[in-house]
C-alpha positions as CSV (number, residue, x, y, z in Angstrom):
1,X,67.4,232.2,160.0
2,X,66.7,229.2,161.9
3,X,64.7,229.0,164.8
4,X,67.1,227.2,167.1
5,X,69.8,229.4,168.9
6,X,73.0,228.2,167.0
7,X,76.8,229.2,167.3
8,X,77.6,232.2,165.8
9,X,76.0,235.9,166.7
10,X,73.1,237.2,164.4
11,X,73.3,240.6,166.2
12,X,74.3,243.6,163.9
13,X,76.7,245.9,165.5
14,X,77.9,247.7,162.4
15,X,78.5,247.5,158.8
16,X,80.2,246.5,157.0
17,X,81.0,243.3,159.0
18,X,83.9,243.2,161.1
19,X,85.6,240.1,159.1
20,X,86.4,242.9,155.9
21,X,88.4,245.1,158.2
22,X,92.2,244.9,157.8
23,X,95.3,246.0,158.7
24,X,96.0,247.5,155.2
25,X,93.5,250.8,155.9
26,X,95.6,251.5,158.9
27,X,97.4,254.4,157.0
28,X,94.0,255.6,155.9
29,X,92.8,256.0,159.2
30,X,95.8,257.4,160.5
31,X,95.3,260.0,157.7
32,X,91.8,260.4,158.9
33,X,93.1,261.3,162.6
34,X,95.6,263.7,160.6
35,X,92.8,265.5,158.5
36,X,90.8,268.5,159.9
37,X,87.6,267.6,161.6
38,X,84.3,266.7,160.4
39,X,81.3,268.7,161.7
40,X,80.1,265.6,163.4
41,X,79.6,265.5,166.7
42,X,82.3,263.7,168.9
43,X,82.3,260.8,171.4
44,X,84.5,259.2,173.5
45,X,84.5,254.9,174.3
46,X,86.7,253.9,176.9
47,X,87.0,249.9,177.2
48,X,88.0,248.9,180.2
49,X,88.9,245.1,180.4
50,X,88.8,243.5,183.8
51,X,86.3,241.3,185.3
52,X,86.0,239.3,188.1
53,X,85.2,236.4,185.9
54,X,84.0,235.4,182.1
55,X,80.7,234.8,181.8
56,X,80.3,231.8,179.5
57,X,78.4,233.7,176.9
58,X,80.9,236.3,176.6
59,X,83.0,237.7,173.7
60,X,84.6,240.7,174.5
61,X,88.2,241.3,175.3
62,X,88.5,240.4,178.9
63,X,90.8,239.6,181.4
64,X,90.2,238.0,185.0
65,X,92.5,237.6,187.9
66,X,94.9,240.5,187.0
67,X,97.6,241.7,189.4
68,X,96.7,245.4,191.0
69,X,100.4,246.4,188.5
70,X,98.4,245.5,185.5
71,X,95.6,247.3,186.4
72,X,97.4,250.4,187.1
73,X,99.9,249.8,183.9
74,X,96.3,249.8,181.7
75,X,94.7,252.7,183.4
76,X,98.0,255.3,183.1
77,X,97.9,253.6,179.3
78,X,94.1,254.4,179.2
79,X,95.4,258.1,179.5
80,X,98.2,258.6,177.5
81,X,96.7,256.9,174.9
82,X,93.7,259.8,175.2
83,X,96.5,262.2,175.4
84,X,97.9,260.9,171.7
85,X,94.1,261.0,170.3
86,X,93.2,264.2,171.7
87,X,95.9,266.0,170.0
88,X,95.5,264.6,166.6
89,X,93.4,267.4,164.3
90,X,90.6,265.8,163.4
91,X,90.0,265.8,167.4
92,X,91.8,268.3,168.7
93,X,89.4,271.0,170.5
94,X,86.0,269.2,169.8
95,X,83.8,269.2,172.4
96,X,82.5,265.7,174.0
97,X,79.2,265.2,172.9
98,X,78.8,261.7,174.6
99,X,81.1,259.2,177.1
100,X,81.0,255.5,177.6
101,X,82.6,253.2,180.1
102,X,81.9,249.8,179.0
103,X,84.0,246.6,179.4
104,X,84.6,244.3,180.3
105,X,83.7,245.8,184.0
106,X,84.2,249.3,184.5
107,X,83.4,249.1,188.3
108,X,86.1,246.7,188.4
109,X,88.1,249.6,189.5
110,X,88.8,250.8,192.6
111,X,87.4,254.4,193.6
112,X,91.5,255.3,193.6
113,X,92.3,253.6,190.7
114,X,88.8,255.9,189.1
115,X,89.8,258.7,190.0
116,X,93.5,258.6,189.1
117,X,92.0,257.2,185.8
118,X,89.3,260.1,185.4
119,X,92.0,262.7,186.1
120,X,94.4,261.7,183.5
121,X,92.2,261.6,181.0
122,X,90.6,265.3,181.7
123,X,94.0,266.1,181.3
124,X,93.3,265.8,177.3
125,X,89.6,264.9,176.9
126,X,87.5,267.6,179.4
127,X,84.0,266.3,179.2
128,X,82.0,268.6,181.4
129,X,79.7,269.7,178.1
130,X,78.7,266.1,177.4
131,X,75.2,265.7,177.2
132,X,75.7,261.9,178.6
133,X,78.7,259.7,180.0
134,X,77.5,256.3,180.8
135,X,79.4,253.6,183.2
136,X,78.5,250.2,183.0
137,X,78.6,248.3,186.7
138,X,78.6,245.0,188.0
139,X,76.6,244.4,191.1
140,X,79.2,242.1,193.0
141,X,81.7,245.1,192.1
142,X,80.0,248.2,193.6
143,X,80.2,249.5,197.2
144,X,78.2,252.3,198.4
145,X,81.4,254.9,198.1
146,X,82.4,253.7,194.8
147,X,79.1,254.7,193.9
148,X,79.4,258.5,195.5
149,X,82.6,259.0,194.4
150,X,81.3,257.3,190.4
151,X,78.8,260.8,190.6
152,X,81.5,263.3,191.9
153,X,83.7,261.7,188.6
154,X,80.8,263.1,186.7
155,X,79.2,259.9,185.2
156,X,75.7,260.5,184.4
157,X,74.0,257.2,183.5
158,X,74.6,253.7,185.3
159,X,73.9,250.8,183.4
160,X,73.6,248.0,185.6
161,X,74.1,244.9,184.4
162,X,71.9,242.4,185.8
163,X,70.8,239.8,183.4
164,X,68.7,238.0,185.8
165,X,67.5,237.7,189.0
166,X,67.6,233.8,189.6
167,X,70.7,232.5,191.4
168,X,70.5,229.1,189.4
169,X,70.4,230.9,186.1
170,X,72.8,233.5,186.6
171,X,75.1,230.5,188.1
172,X,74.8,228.5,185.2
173,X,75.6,231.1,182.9
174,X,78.8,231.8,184.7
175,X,77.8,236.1,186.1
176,X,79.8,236.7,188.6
177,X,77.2,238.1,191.1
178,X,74.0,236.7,193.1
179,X,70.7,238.5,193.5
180,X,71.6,239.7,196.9
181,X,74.0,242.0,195.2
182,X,71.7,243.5,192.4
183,X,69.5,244.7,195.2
184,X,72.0,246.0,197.5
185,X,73.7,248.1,194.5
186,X,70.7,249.3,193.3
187,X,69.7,250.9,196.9
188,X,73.3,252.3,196.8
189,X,72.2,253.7,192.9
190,X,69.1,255.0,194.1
191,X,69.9,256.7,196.9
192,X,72.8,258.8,194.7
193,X,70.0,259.6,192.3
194,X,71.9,259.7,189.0
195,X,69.9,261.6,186.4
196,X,69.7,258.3,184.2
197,X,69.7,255.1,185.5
198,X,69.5,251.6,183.4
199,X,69.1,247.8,183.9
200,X,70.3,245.3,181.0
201,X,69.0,241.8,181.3
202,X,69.0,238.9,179.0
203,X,66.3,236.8,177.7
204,X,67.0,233.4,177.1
205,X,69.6,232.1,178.8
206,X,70.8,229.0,180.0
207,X,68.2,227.8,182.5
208,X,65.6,230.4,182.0
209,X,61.8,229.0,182.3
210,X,58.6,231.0,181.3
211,X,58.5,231.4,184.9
212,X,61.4,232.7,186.0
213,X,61.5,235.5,183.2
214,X,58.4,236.7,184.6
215,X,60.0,236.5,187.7
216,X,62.8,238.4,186.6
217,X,60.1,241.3,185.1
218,X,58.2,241.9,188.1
219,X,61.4,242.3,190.1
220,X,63.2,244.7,187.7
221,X,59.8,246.6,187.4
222,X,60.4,247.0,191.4
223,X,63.4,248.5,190.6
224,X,61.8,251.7,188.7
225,X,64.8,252.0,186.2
226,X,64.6,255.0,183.8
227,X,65.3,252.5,180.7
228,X,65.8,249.2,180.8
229,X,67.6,247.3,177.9
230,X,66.8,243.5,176.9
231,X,68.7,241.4,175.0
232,X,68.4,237.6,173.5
233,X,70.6,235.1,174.8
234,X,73.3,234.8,171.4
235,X,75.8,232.2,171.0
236,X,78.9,233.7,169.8
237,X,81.6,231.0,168.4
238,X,84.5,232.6,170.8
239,X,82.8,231.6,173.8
240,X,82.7,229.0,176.5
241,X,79.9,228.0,176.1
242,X,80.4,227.2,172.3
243,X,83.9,225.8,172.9
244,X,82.7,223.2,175.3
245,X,79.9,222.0,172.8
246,X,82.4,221.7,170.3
247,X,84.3,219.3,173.3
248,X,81.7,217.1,173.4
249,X,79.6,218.1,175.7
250,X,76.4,218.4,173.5
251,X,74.3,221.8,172.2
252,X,74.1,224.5,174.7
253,X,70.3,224.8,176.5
254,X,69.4,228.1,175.1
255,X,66.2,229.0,174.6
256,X,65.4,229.1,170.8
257,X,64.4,232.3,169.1
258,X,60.7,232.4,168.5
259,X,60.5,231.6,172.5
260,X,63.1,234.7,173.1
261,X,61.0,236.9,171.3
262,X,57.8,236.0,172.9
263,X,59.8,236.5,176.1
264,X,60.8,240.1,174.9
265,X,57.4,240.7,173.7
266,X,56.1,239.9,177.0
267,X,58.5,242.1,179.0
268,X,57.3,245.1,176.6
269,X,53.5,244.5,176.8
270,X,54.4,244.7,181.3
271,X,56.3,247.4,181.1
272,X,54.5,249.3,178.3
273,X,51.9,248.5,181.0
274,X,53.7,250.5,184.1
275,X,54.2,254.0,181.3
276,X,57.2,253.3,179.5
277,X,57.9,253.6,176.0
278,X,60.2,251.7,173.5
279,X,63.0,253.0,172.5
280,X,64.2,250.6,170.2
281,X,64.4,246.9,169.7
282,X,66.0,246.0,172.6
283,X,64.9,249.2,175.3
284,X,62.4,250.7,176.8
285,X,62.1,254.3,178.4
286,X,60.0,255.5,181.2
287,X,59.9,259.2,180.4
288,X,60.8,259.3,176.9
289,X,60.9,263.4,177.4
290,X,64.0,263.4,179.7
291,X,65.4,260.0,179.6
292,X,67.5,259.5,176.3
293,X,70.4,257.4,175.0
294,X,73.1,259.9,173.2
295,X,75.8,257.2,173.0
296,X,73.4,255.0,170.6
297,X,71.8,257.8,168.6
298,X,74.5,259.9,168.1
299,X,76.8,257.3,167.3
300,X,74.0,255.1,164.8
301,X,73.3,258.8,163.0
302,X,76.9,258.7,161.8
303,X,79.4,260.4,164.7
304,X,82.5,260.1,165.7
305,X,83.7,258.0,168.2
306,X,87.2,257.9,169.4
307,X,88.0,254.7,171.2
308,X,90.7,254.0,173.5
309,X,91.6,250.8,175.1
310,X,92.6,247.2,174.0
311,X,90.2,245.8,171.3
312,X,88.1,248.8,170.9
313,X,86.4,249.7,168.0
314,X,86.0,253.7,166.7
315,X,84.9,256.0,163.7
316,X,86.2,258.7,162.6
317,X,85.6,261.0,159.3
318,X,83.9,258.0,157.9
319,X,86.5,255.6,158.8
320,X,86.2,252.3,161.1
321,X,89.3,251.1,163.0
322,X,90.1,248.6,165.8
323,X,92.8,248.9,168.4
324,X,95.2,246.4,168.9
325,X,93.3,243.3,170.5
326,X,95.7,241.8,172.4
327,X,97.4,242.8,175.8
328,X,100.9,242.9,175.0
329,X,101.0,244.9,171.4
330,X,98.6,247.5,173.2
331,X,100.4,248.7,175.5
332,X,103.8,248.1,173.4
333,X,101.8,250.7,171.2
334,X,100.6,253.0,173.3
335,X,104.0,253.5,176.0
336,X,105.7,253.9,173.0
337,X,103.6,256.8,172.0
338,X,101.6,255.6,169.0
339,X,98.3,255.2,168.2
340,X,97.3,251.3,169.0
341,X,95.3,250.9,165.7
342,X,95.7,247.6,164.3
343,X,92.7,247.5,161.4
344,X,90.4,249.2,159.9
345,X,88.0,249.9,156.6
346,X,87.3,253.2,154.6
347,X,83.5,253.4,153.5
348,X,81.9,254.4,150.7
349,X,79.5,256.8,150.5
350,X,77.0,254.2,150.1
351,X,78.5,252.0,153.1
352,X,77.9,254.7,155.0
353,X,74.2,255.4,154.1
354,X,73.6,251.8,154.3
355,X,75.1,251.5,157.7
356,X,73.0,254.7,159.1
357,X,69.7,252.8,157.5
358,X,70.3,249.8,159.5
359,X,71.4,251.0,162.6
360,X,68.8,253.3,163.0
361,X,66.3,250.5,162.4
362,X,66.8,249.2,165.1
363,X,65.2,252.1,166.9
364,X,61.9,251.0,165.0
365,X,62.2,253.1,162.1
366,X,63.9,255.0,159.6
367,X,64.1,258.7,158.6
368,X,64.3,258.7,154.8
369,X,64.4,262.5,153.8
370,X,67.8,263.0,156.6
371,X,69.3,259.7,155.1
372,X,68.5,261.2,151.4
373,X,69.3,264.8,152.5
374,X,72.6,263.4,153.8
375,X,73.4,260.9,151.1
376,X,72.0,261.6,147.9
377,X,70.1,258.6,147.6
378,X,66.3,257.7,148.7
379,X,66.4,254.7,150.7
380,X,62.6,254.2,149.5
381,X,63.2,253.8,145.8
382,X,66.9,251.8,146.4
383,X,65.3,249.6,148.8
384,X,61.8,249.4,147.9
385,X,61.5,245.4,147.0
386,X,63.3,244.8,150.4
387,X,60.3,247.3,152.1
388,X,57.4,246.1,150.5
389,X,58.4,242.7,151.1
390,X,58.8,243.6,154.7
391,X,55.2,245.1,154.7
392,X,53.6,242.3,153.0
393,X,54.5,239.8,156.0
394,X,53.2,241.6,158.5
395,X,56.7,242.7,159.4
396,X,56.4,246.8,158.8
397,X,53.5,248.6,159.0
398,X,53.8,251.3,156.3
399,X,56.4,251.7,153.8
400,X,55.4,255.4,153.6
401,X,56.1,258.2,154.6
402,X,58.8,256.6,156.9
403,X,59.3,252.6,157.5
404,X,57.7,251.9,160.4
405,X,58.3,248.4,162.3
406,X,55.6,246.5,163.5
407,X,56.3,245.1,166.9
408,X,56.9,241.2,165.3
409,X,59.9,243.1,163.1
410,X,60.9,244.7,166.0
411,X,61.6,241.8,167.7
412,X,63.3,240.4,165.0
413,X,65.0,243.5,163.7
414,X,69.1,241.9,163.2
415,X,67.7,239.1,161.3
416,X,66.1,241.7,158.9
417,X,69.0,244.1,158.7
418,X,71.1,242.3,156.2
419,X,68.2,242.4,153.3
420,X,70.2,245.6,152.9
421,X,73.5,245.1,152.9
422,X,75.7,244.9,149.4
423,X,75.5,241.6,148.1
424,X,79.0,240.5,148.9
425,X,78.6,241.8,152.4
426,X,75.4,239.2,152.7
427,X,77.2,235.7,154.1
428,X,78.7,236.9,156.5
429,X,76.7,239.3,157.7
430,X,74.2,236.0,158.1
């Protein structure tokens, strides 16, 4: 991989890549939803599209300045589209093991339009048993009663999304909110006392200095957070920043990767400093005994996920599929009272263990006898070039009993992934 911060994302979601799903395993995953259930444990992803604006490194399905209609049209689709999933047998009468808000903006939403949304969907999916239901929030979006009323609705870990603290930066990168509003929401957080409660920021964005990261670190370690969640500044190809480089207006300022790292590294060493532990390449923990993240562990240990919304991505009994990504054919789809999905891909056996391997070592490190236990093949012996060439540049620290990361692999962990991926999978996983 190149040091310099070029267009096109290096960070590994899931495997196989998206670009081999298709609308041809459709009927295989409608199948899948027809099939009895798996003994995996279930989740639940709700993608909720609006934002106040698009930040110019941003690649999700968003829309901005939507009509209050629209937003109420997508919300009452939100919930009958949970009401055609939760019927389906390979769902029906599972328990919720894990709920995510993400966006998009969650907090977008007004506290009606919440709870409106939140009571048509416990009209199928009840998720008083879930061990975690996450809510991703906007500072600029949050008042203090959206907050109250966000933990009557039951929502048990806010992930706020700060990014940075610098008004230039966070200007220049096109977030919708200021500093003043990070601090404001996070008194309003605080005070509600959420038993989770977790900041993202980015390193390496457009703008960012040495000194303003650490800037940005001192101030989030003010903020106490139970985890906090880093990630380096990516240039995806679908974004502004990338389409107005390719209209001439020269390579985008981004910090290259060796300096995000060391930026990463040094947020870890202050905060491993203040008692926390890491959690994975990207998060840290403060108490490590009571603080845990069920929507990323259950979910890269092989569960379910059941995924409602425009352009969201699920899994179920071994199956990947993506909703219709685009507005209209959505909700077309879903008032007409089918299931939005609009591609998809049936694994193999071995795509599966493959994709357990390297989304779990992201966390660090692997668990060989559960992946060979679950899969019938040692990941040790099929992979062992790929691990001791790992070990041999300083990039793991033991290939046995488990492969262990060092904190230079950790830091690099995407760019290692796709040394396991199938050959063919290899380009464009890259």
């Amino acid at each position: 991989m190149s040091d310099t911060t070029e267009p096109g994302s290096y960070f590994v979601a899931n495997y196989p890549p998206f670009s081999r799903w298709t609308p041809e395993a459709v009927p295989a995953v409608m199948a899948a939803f027809d099939a009895p259930a798996t003994d995996a444990p279930l989740g639940l992803y709700l993608h909720v599209p609006f934002c106040r604006k698009r930040c110019k490194f941003c690649y999700f399905r968003v829309y901005t300045d939507v009509a209050a209609a629209d937003v109420e049209r997508y919300s009452q689709a939100l919930a009958r589209e949970a009401g055609l999933v939760a019927t389906r047998p390979a769902v029906a009468g599972r328990t919720l093991r894990y709920v995510y808000f993400g966006g998009g903006t969650p907090s977008f939403l007004s506290v009606k339009q919440l709870e409106r949304l939140v009571a048509g969907l416990h009209e199928s999916f009840g998720w008083n048993d879930a061990e975690e239901v996450t809510f991703e929030c906007e500072p600029g979006t949050l008042s203090e009663p959206k907050v109250h009323a966000l933990k009557s609705l039951g929502m048990t870990r806010i992930s706020l999304g700060v990014e940075n603290f610098d008004d230039a930066i966070l200007e220049a990168n096109g977030r919708a909110h200021l500093s003043a509003e990070i601090l404001r929401a996070w008194d309003w957080i605080k005070a509600a006392d959420f038993p989770n409660t977790n900041v993202d920021l980015i390193a390496g964005m457009v703008g960012e200095t040495a000194e303003t990261w650490e800037q940005t670190i001192s101030k989030t370690l003010a903020l106490e957070p139970d985890s906090v969640t880093i990630y380096q500044m990516e240039l995806p190809f679908n974004t502004v920043f990338v389409r107005s480089a390719k209209d001439g207006e020269g390579t985008v300022p981004v910090a290259d990767w060796p300096t995000k790292r060391a930026w990463v590294n040094r947020a870890f060493e202050r905060f491993l400093e203040q008692g926390y532990s890491i959690s994975s390449g990207y998060t840290l923990v403060k108490d490590p005994t009571r603080v845990h993240f069920r929507y990323r562990d259950m979910l890269w240990e092989g569960a379910d996920l059941a995924a409602l919304g425009v352009a969201s991505f699920g899994h179920v009994s071994g199956i990947h599929y993506q909703n219709e990504p685009h507005w209209d054919p959505y909700l077309d789809a879903v008032e007409a009272g089918r299931l939005p999905i609009q591609r998809g891909l049936v694994l193999t056996a071995r795509e599966r263990l493959i994709r357990e391997l390297v989304l779990q070592l992201k966390r660090g490190s692997i668990d060989p006898v559960r992946l060979r236990n679950r899969h019938g093949i040692d990941p040790l012996t099929e992979w062992g070039d790929q691990w001791r060439r790992l070990h041999e540049t300083g990039l793991l620290e033991a290939v046995e009993p488990e492969p262990r990361l060092t904190r230079a692999g950790l830091l690099q962990v995407d760019s290692l992934l796709p040394r396991f991926f199938d050959p063919p999978f290899r380009p464009l996983a890259s």
